[in-house]
KELUM-681929 format. One record per residue (C-alpha): residue in one letter; z, x, y. Coordinates in pm, 1 decimal. Layout:
BEGIN
<kolnu "A" <Z X Y>>
...
END
This chain:
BEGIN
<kolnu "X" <0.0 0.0 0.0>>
<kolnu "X" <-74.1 114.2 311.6>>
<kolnu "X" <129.4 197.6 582.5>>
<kolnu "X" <14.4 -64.8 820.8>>
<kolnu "X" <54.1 -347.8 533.9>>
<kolnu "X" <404.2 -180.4 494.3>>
<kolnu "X" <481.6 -246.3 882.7>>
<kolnu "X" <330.9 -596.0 893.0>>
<kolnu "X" <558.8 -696.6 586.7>>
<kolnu "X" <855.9 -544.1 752.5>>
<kolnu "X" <790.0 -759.7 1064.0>>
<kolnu "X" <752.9 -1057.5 913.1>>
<kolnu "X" <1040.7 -1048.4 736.6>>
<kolnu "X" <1262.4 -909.8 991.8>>
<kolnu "X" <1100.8 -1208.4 1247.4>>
<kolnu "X" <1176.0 -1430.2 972.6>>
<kolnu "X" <1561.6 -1275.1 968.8>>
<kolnu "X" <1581.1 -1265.3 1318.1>>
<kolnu "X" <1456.4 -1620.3 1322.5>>
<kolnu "X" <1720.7 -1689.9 1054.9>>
<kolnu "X" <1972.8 -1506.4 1282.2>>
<kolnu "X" <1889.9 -1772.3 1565.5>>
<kolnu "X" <1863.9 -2053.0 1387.2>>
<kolnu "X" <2185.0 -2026.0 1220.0>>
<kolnu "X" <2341.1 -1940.1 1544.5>>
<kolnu "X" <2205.1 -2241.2 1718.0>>
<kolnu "X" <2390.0 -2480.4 1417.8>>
<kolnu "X" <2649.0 -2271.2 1400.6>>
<kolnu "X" <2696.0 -2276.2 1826.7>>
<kolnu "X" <2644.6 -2688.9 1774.2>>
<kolnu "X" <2870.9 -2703.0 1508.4>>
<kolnu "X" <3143.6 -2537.6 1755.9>>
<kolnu "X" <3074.3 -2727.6 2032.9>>
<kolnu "X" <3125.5 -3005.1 1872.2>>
<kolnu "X" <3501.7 -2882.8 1688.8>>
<kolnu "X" <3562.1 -2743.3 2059.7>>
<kolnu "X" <3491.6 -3067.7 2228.4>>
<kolnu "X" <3709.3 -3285.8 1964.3>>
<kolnu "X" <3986.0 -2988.4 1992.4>>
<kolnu "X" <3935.8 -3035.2 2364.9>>
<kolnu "X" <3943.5 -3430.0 2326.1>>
<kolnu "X" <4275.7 -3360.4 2133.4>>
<kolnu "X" <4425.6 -3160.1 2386.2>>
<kolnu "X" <4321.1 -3352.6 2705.6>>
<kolnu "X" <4507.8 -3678.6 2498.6>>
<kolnu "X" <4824.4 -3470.3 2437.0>>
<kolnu "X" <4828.4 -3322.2 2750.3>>
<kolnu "X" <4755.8 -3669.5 2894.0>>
<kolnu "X" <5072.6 -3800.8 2729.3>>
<kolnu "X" <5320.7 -3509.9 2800.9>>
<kolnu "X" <5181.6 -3516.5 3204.0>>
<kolnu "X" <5272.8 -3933.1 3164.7>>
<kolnu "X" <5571.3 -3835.4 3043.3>>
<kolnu "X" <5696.2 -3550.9 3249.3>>
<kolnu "X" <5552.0 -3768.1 3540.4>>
<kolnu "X" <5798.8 -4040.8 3456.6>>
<kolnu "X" <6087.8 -3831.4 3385.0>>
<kolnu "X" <6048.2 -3667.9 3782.7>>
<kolnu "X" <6011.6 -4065.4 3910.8>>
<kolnu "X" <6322.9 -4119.4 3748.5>>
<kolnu "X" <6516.5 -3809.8 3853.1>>
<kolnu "X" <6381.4 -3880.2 4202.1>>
<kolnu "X" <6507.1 -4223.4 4184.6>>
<kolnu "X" <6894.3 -4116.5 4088.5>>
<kolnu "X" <6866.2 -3836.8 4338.4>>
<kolnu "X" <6766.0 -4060.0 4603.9>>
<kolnu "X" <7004.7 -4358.3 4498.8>>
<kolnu "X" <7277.1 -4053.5 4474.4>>
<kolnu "X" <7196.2 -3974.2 4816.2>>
<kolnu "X" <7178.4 -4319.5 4931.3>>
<kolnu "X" <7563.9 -4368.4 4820.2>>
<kolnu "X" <7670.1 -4039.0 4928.5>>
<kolnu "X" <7515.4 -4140.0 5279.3>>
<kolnu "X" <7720.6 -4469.4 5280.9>>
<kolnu "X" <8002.6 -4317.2 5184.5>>
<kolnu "X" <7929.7 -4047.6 5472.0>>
<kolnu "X" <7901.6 -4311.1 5698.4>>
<kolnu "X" <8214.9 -4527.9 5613.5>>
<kolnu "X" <8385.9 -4226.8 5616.1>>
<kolnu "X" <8258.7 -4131.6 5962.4>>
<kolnu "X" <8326.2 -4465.8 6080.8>>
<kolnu "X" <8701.7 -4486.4 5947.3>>
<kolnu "X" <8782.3 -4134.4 6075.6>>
<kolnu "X" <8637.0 -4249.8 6430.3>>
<kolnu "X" <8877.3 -4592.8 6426.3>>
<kolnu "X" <9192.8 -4303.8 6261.3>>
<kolnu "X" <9085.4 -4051.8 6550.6>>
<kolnu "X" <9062.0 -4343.6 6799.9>>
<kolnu "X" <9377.6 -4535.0 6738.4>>
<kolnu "X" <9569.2 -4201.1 6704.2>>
<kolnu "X" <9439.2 -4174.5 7096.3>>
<kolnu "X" <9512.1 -4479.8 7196.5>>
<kolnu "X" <9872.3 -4490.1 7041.4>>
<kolnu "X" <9945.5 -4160.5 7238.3>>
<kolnu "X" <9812.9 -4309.3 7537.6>>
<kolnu "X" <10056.8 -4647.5 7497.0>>
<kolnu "X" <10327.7 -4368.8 7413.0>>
<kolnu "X" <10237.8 -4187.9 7769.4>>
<kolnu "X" <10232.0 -4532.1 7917.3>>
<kolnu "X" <10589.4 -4629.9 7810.1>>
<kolnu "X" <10736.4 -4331.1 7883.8>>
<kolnu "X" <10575.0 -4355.6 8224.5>>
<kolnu "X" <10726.7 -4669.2 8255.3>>
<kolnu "X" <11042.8 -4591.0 8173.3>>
<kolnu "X" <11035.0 -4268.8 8401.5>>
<kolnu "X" <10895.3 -4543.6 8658.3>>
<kolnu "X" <11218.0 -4745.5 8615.5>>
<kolnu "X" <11483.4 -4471.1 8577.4>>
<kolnu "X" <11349.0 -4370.7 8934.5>>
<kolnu "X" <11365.0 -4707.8 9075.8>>
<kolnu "X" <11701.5 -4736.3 8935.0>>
<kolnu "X" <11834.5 -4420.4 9084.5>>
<kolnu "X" <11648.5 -4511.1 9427.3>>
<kolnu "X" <11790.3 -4850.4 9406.6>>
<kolnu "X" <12164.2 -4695.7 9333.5>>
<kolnu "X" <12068.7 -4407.3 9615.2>>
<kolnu "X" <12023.0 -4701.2 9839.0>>
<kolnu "X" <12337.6 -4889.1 9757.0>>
<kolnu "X" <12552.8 -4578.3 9810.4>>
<kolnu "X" <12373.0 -4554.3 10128.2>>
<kolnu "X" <12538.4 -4871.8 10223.0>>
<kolnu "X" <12841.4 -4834.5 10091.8>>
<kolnu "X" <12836.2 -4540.9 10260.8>>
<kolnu "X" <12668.4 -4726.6 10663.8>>
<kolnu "X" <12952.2 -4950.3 10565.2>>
<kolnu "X" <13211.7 -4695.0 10536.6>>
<kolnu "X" <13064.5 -4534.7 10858.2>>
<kolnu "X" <13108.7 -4848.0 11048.3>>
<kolnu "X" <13404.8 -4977.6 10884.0>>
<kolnu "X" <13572.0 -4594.6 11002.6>>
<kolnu "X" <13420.7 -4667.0 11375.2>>
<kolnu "X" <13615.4 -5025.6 11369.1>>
<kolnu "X" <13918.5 -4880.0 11272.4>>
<kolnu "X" <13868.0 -4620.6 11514.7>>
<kolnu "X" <13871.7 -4868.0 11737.3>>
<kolnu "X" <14165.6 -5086.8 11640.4>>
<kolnu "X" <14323.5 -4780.1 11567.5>>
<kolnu "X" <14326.5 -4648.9 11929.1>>
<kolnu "X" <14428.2 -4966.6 12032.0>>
<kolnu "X" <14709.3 -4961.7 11775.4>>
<kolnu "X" <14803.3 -4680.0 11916.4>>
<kolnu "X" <14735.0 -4762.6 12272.2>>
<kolnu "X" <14994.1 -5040.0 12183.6>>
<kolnu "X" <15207.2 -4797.3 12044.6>>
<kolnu "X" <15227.4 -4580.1 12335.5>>
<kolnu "X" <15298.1 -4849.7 12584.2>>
<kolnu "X" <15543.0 -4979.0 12382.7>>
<kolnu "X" <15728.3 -4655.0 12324.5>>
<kolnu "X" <15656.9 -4590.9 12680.0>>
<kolnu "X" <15811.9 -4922.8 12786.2>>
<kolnu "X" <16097.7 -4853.9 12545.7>>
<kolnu "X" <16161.9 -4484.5 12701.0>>
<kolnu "X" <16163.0 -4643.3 13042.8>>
<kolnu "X" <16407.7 -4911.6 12960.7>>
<kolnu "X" <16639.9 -4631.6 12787.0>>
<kolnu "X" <16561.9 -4405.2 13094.4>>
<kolnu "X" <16619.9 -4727.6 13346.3>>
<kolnu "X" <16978.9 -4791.9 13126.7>>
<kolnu "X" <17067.0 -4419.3 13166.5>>
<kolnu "X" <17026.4 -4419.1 13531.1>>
<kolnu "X" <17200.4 -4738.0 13563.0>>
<kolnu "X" <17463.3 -4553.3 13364.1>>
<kolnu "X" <17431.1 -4270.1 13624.6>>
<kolnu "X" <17464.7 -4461.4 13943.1>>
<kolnu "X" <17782.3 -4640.1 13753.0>>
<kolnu "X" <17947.9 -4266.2 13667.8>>
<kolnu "X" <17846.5 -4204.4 14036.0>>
<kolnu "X" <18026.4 -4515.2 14161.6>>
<kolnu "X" <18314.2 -4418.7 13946.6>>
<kolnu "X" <18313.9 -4093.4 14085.0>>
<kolnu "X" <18288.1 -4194.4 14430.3>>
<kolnu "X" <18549.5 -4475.4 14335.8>>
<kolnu "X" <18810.3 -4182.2 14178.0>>
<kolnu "X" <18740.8 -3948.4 14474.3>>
<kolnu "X" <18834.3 -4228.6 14717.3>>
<kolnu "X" <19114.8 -4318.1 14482.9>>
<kolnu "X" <19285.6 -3986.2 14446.4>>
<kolnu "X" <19216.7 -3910.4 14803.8>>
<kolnu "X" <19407.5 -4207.2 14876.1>>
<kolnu "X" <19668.9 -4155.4 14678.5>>
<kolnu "X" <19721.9 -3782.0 14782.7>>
<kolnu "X" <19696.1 -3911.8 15163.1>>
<kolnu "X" <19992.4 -4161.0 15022.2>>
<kolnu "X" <20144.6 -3851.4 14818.6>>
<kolnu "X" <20129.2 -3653.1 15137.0>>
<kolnu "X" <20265.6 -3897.4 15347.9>>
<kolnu "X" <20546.7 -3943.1 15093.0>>
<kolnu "X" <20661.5 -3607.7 15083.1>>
<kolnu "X" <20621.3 -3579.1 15456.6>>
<kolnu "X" <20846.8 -3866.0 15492.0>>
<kolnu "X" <21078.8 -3690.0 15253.3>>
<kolnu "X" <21077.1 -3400.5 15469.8>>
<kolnu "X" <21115.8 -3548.3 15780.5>>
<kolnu "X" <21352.9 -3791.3 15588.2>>
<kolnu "X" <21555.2 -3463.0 15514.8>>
<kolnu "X" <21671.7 -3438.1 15949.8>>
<kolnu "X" <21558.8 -3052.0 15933.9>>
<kolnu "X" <21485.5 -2933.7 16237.1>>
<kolnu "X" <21287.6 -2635.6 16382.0>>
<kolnu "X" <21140.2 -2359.7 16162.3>>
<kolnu "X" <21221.2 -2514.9 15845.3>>
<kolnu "X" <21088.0 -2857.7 15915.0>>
<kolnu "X" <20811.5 -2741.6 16041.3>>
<kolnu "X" <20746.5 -2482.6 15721.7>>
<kolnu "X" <20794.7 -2788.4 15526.9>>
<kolnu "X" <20530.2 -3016.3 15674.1>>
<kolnu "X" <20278.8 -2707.4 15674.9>>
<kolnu "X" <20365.4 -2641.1 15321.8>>
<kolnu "X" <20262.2 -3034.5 15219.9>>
<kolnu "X" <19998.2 -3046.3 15453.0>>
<kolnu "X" <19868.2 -2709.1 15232.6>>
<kolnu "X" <19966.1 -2886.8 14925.5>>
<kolnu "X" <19754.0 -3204.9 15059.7>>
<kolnu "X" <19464.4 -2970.7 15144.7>>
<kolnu "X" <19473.0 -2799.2 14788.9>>
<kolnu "X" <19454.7 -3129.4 14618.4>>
<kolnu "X" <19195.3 -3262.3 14875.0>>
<kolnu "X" <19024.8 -2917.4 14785.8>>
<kolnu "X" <19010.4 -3027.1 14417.8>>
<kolnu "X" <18959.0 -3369.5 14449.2>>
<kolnu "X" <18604.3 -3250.3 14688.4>>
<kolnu "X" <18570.5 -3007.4 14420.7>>
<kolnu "X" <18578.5 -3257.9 14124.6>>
<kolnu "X" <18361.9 -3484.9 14321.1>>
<kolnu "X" <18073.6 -3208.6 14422.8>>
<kolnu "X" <18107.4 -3117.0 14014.0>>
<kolnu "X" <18047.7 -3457.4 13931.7>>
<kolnu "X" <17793.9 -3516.3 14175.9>>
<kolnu "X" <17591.9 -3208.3 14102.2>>
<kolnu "X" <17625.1 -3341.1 13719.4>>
<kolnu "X" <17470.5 -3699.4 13826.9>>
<kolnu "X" <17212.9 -3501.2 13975.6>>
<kolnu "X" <17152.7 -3289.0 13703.4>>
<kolnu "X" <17162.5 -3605.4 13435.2>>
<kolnu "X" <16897.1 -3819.5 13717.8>>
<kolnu "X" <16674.3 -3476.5 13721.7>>
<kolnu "X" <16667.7 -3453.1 13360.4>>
<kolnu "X" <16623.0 -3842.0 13332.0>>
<kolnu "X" <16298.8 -3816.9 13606.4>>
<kolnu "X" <16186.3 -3506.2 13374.7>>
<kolnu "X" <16244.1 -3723.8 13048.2>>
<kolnu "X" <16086.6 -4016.0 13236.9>>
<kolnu "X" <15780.6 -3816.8 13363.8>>
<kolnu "X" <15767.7 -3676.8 12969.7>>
<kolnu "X" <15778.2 -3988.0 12852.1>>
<kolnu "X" <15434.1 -4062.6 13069.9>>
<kolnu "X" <15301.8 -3761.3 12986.8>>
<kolnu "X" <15396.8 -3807.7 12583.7>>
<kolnu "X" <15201.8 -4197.4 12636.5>>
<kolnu "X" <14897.5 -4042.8 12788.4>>
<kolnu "X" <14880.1 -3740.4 12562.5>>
<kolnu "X" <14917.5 -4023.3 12275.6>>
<kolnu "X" <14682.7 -4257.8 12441.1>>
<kolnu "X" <14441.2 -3956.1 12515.3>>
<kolnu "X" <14483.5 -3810.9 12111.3>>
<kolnu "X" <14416.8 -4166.9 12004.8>>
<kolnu "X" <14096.5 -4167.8 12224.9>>
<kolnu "X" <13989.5 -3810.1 12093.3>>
<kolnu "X" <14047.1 -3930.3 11787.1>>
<kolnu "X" <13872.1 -4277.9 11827.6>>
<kolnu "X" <13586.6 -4063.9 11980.7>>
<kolnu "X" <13551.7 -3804.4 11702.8>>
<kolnu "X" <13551.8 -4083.4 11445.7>>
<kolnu "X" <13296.6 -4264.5 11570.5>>
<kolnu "X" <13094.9 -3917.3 11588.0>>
<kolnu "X" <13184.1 -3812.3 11243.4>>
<kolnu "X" <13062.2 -4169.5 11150.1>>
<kolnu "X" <12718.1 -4172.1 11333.3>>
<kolnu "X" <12691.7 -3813.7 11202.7>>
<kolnu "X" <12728.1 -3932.4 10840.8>>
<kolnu "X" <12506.9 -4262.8 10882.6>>
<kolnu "X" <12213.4 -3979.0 11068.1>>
<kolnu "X" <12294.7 -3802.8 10742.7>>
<kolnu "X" <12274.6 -4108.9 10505.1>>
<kolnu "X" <11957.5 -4219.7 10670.3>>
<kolnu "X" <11806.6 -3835.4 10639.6>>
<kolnu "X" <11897.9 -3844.3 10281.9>>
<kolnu "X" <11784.2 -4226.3 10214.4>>
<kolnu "X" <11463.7 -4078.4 10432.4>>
<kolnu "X" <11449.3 -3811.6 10190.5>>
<kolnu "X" <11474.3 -3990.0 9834.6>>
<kolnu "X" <11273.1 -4255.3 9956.5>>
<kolnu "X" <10953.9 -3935.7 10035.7>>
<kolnu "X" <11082.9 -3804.9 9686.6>>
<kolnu "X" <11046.4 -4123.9 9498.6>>
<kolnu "X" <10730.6 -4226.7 9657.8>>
<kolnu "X" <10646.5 -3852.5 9596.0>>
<kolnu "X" <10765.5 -3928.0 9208.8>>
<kolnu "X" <10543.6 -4220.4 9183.3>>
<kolnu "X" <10255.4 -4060.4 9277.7>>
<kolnu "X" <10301.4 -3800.7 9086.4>>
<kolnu "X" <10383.3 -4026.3 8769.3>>
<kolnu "X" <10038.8 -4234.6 8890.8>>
<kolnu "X" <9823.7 -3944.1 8867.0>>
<kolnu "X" <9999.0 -3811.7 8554.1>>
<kolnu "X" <9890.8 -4182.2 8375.6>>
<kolnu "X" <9541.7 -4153.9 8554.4>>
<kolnu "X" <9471.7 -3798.4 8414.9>>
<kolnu "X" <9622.6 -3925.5 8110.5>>
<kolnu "X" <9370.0 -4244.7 8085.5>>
<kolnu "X" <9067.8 -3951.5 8193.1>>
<kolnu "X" <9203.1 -3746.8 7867.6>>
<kolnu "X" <9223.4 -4065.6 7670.1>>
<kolnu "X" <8870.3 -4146.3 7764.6>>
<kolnu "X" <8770.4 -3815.9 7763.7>>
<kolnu "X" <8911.8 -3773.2 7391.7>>
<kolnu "X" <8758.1 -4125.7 7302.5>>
<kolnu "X" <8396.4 -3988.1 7423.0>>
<kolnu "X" <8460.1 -3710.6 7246.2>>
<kolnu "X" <8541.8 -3848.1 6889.4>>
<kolnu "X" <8277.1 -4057.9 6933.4>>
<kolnu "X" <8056.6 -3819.1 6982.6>>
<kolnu "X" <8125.7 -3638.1 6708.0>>
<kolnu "X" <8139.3 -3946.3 6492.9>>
<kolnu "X" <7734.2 -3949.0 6604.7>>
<kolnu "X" <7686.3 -3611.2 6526.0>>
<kolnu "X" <7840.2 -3675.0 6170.4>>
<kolnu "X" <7605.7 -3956.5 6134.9>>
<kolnu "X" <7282.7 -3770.0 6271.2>>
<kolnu "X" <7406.4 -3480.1 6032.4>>
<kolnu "X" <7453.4 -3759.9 5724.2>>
<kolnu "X" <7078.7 -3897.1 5825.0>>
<kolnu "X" <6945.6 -3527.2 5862.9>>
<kolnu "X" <7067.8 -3473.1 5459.6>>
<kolnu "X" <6980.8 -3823.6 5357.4>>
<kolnu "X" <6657.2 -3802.4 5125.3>>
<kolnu "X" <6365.2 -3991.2 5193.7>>
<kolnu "X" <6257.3 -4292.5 4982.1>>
<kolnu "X" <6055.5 -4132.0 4703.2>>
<kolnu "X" <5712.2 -4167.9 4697.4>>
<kolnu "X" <5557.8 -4235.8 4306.3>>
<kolnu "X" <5385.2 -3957.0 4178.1>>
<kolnu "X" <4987.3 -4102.5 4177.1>>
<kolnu "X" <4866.9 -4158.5 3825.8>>
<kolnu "X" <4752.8 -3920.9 3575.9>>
<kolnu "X" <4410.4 -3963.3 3553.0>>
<kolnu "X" <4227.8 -4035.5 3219.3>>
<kolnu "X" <4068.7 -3683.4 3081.1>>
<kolnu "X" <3693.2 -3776.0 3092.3>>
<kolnu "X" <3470.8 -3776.7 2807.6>>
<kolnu "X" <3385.9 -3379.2 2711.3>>
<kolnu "X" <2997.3 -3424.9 2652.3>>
<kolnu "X" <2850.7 -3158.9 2423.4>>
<kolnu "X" <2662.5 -2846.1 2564.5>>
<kolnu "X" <2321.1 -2908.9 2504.1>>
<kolnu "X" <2122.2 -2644.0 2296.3>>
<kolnu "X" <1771.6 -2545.2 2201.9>>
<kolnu "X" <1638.3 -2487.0 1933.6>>
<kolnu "X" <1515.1 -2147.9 1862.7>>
<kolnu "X" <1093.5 -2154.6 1842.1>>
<kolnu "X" <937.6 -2082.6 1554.5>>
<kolnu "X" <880.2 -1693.7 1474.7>>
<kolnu "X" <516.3 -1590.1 1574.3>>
<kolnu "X" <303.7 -1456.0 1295.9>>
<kolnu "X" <282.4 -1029.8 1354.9>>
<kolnu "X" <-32.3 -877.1 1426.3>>
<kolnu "X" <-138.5 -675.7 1108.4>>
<kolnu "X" <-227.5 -351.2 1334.2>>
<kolnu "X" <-172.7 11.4 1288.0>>
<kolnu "X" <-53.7 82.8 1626.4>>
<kolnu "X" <239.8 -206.7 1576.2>>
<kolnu "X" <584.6 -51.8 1516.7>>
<kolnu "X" <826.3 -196.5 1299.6>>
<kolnu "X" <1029.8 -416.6 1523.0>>
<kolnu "X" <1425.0 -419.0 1512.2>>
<kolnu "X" <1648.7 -693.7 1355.1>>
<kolnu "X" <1802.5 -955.5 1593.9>>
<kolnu "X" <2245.4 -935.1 1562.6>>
<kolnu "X" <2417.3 -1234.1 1510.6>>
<kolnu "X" <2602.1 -1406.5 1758.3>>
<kolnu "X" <2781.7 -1656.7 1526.5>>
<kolnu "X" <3086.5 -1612.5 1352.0>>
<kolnu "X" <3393.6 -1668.0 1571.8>>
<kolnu "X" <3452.7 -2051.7 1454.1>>
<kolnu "X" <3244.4 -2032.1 1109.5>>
<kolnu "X" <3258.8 -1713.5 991.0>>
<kolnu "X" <2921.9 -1755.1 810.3>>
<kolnu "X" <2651.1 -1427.0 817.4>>
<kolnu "X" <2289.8 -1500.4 834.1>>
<kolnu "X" <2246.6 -1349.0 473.9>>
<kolnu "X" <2443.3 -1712.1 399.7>>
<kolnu "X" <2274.6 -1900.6 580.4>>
<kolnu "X" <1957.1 -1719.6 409.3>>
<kolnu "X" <2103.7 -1744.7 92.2>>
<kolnu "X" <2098.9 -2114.1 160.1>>
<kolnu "X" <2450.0 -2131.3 -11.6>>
<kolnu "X" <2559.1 -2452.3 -116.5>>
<kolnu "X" <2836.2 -2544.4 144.4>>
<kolnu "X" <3045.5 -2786.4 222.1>>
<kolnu "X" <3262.3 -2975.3 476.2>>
<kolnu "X" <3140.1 -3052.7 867.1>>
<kolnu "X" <2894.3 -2789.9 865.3>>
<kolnu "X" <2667.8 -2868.1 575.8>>
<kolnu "X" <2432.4 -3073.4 702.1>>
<kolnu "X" <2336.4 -2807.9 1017.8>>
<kolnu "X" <2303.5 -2515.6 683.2>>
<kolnu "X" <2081.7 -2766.8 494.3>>
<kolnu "X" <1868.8 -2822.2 763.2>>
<kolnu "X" <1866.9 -2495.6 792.7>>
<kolnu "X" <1798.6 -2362.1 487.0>>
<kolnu "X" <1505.1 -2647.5 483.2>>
<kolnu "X" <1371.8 -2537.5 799.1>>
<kolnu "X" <1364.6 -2128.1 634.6>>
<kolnu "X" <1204.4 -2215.4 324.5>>
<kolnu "X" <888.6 -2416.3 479.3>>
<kolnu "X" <883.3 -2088.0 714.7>>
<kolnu "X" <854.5 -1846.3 424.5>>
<kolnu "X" <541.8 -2084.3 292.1>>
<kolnu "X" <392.2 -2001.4 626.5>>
<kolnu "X" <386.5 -1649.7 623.0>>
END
């Protein structure tokens, strides 16, 4: 055989292998399409199932997470709501507490004004009642003067009647002792003349009476002058103890004026002093209720001021409560169906061309096969035409069909 017939053969049968070699891969590619596409049909279903079901199970955790959230918000909110009314109420009951005691601060000063005011009076009164007795005092003792006055006079008036009577007596015992020494004399004259002496001795006997007359007449002056000069001793000492007397009145009368005077000064004094002081307390307890009035008002600005405050933060609770509330949960959208996997389509591999019976034709190279990764099946199988069985029997039969009409061909 010649080398050209030797070439030709070789290319007809490897276009008749290569031909095999596509042909089997075109069943075998349709054949594993078609397992792909039912695996694929498989898997879409399950997957379709397990996304239904995982797309439930979120619904329903978003659903308790949102109705969690919905309770925990009420809850926030009632509890925001009660700690405003606790917060509020413990405000308002301090404020009634500052009230009260303003009150009763309010009354304890209008009490001690009230008893500052009485003492005040008690005290004009006193004032007043000291200037009337001042007054009936100095003419008590205006009374009393002129009446111990009037009594010192009648005392000094009986004394000096006493006086002139010891005078009169006086006067009356000098003129009765000078008469009766004038009588005494004359009697012893008479005795001496009665006694007929004559001369010398009669007339030593006359002188010596007549000395004896003026000796007693001596003493009787003297006695007389002594009492007199006593009279006028008792009436100087009587004018002195009258004049004292006036003097003792008007220094009483003028004492009881002084005093009436300095009374009734010490007693204006005290009621200028009881009306500085009333003047006084009444600036400090209008000064006190001011000051208690604008205590309460800054009180009722910190009361509001707290109030605004707490409710304030009461909104900013509930604005923080609303920022973490969740939203209403949206429904995930359905799963879509998995469409229907169509089959690639595939052509057929042509018919191998008759080769040229030539000299300058090479041998040509066989065709690989592509087929194998599902079916596992070699063209020398397929060539083989192997009896097979299961899905992919009918493609190898046609096959095998298809190969042996070829070979009749060639």
């Amino acid at each position: 055989m010649s080398e050209s017939k030797k070439v030709h053969n070789y290319n007809k049968k490897i276009a008749i292998r290569n031909y095999e070699t596509s042909l089997n891969d075109y069943y075998s590619k349709k054949y594993e399409n078609k397992v792909t596409r039912d695996l694929q049909k498989e898997q879409q279903k399950d997957q379709y199932v397990q996304s239904m079901r995982i797309r439930d199970i979120q619904n329903d955790a978003q659903l308790q997470a949102f109705e969690k959230s919905e309770e925990s918000f009420v809850d926030q909110l009632a509890y925001n709501e009660q700690a405003e009314q606790i917060a509020l109420q413990g405000e308002e009951n301090v404020f009634k507490e500052r009230i009260l005691q303003t009150a009763f601060q309010t009354d304890e000063l209008s009490l001690a004004f009230e008893n500052q005011i009485l003492q005040s009076r008690f005290k004009m009164a006193d004032a007043d009642t000291s200037i009337a007795n001042a007054v009936e005092d100095l003419g008590t003792e205006k009374a009393i003067a002129k009446l111990q006055l009037d009594q010192d006079q009648q005392q000094l008036a009986t004394r000096g009647k006493q006086i002139d009577l010891q005078e009169q007596s006086s006067r009356a015992d000098f003129n009765t002792k000078r008469y009766e020494a004038n009588i005494e004399r004359l009697q012893r004259e008479g005795t001496v003349r009665a006694q007929g002496r004559r001369g010398n001795t009669a007339a030593r006997g006359l002188q010596s009476v007549t000395a004896l007359a003026g000796v007693n007449a001596a003493l009787i002056a003297d006695q007389l002058t002594k009492s007199n000069a006593k009279i006028e001793v008792e009436r100087a000492a009587l004018k002195a103890e009258g004049g004292f007397a006036k003097r003792r009145s008007a220094l009483a009368v003028d004492g009881a004026e002084i005093k009436k005077r300095r009374t009734e000064t010490q007693a204006k004094e005290s009621k200028i002093r009881i009306a500085k002081v009333l003047g006084i307390e009444a600036e400090q307890f209008e000064m006190s209720q001011q000051q208690l009035g604008r205590s309460l008002l800054s009180a009722a600005d910190s009361f509001e001021q707290r109030s605004k405050e707490i409710m304030k933060d009461r909104f900013a609770t509930d604005i923080r409560a609303y920022a973490a509330r969740q939203l209403k949960p949206q429904l995930q959208p359905e799963i879509p169906v998995p469409f229907k996997t169509p089959l690639p389509v595939l052509t057929k591999p042509p018919a191998p061309i008759k080769p040229i019976k030539s000299a300058l034709v090479g041998a040509q190279s066989e065709r690989p096969s592509t087929v194998g990764s599902v079916l596992g099946i070699g063209g020398g199988v397929i060539a083989a035409a192997a009896p097979l069985s299961g899905p992919a029997a009918p493609f190898m039969a046609a096959g095998g069909a298809l190969l042996s009409g070829l070979g009749s061909l060639f």
